[in-house]
N, C-alpha and C positions, 0 to 999 in steps of 0.2 A: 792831446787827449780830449774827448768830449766828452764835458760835466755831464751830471744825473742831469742838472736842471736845464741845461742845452739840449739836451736827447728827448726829456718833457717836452717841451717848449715847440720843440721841430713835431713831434710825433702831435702834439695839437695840433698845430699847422695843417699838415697832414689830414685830420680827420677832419677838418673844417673845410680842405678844399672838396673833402671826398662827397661832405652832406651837400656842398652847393650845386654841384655837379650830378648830383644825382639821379638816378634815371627811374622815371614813371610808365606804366605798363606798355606804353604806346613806345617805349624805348628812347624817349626824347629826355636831354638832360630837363632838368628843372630848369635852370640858366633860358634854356631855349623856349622851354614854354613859357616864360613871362613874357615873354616878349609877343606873344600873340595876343590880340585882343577880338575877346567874344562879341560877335554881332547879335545876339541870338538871346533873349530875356527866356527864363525857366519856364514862364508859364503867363507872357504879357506880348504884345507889339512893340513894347519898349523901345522907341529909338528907328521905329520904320514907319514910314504913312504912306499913303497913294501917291500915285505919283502926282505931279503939279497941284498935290493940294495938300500942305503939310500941316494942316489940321483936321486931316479928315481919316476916321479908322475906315480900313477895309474890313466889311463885317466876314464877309464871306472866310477871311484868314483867319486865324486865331492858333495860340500856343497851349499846347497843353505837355506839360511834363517834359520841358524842352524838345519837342517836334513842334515844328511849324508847317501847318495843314490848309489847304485851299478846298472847300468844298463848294464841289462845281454843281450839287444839285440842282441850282436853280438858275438857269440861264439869262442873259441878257445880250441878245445877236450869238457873240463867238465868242463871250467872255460870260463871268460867272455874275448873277444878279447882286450888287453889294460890293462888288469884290475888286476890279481893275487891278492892273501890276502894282506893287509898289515897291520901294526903292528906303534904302538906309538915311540918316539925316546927315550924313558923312561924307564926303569927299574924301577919294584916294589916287594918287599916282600911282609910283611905283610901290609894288605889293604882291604878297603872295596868299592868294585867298583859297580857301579850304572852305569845304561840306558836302553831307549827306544830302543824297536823293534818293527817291523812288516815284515812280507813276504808276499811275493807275491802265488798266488794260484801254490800250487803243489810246491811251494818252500824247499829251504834249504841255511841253513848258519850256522854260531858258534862261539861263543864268547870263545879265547883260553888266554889262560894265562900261564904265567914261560914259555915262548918260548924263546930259543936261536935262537939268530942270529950267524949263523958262514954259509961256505961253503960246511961243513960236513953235513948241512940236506938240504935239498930240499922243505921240506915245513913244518909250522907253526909245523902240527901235530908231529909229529916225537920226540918235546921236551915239547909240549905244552898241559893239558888237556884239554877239551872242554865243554862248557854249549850249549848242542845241541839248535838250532831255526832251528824250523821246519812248515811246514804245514800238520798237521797228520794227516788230512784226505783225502789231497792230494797228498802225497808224499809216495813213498815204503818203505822208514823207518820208516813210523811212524807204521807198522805193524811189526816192531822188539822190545821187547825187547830193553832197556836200549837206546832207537836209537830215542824218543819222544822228544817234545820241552820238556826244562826244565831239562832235565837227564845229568847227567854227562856222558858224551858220551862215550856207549858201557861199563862203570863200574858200574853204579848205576841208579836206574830209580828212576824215582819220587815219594816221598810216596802219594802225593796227585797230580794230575793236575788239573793243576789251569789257564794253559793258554787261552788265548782268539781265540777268532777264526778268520782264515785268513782274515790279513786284516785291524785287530784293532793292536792297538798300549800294549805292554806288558810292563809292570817293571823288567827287570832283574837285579839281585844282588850277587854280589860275593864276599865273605869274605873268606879271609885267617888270621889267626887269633889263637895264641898259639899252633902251629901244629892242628888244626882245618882247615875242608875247609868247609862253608854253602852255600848252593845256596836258593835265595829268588827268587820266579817270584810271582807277582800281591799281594806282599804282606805276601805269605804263603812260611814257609822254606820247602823245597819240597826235599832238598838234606843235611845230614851234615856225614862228614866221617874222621878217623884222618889222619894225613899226615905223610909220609916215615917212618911207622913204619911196621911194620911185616904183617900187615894186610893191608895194599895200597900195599906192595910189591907183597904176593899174589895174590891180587883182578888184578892187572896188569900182573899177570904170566897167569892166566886164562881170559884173554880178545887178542883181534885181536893185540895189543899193545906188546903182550908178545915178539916179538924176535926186538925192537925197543931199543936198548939199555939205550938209553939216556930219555926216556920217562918219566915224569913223578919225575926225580932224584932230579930235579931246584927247589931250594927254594927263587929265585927271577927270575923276565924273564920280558917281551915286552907282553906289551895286542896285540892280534890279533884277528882282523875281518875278517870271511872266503869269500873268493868267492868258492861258489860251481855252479857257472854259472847260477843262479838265482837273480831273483832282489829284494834287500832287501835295507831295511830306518834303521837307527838309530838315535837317539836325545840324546839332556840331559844328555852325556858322561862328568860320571864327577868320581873322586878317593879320599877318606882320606885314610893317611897311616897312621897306627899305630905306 
């Protein structure tokens, strides 16, 4: 027979695993959401700087109301005056990185990842691949090959596009993950390919990448956001590590 206070005892239980477990709008347990950790300050750079100079703010960037805004009005060559990519103070491996985009009409930009920081490269790209953001109906790349939002830039294009059009707001996602790389945009895996085996080494020999030595070798690196001298928004930066 089981006691009142056995039958109490279970049915707490019970409602304590129900509160831990429980699921926030986005339909993800609470459990699940600690476990990600926000890149992304309310309304600061907190925690990101230029690249190869981590004392240095990028003015041209700034957070307001948690979106993170590049404003390209004012140029310097092909990038914004004040502004250059910058990158997290962070190293990650293996990870599942999640955020909002949008661009601007006739836009570009790119989400890079396993970037080194040293004085041997000059920019993001050089160590970093990239989940192209683009505007493809307004931009000259989106009429290349493997060069479309959502493609892993210049190695693989999308098997489906799924992006939205200039202007609206995108889910992009990036997993690295048991020598696995997958890219998710709006939901649909549009990229998955394996990592530093014989066939990423080729795919990299036969791409613009190919005499970049260092390309692509890093199996942990600095998330980086491109300035390609266009104005682009990002939200809801946020990373689980495996």
């Amino acid at each position: 027979m089981i006691t009142r206070g056995f039958l109490s005892a279970a049915i707490i239980m019970i409602l304590v695993a129900a509160c831990n477990t429980a699921t926030d709008t986005n339909g993800e347990t609470m459990e699940t959401k600690e476990e990600w950790q926000s890149l992304l300050d309310s309304n600061s750079l907190k925690g990101w700087h230029r690249y190869n100079q981590p004392d240095s703010i990028a003015k041209a960037w700034s957070v307001t109301d948690g979106v993170l805004y590049l404003d390209a009005s004012q140029k310097n060559e092909w990038q914004s005056r004040d502004g250059g990519d910058i990158v997290y103070d962070e190293d990650f491996g293996n990870f599942h990185l999640q955020m909002e985009w949008k661009i601007s009409p006739g836009g570009n930009s790119g989400i890079m990842f396993f970037v080194q920081e040293d004085t041997a490269y000059g920019y993001p790209w050089l160590t970093g691949p990239e989940m192209q953001v683009l505007d493809n109906e307004g931009h000259a790349d989106g009429k290349i090959i493997k060069h479309r939002s959502g493609d892993l830039y210049d190695l693989i294009s999308c098997s489906t596009e799924t992006v939205k059009p200039v202007g609206e707001w995108n889910l992009a996602e990036i997993i690295s993950k048991n020598d696995t790389l997958t890219f998710m945009l709006n939901g649909t895996q549009v990229v998955q390919t394996p990592l530093w085996d014989t066939s990423w080494q080729t795919m990299i020999a036969g791409s613009k990448f190919k005499d970049m030595p260092d390309f692509g070798k890093f199996k942990s690196g600095r998330i980086s956001l491109q300035d390609h001298g266009n104005d682009v928004w990002f939200r809801n930066i946020r990373i689980k590590k495996f």
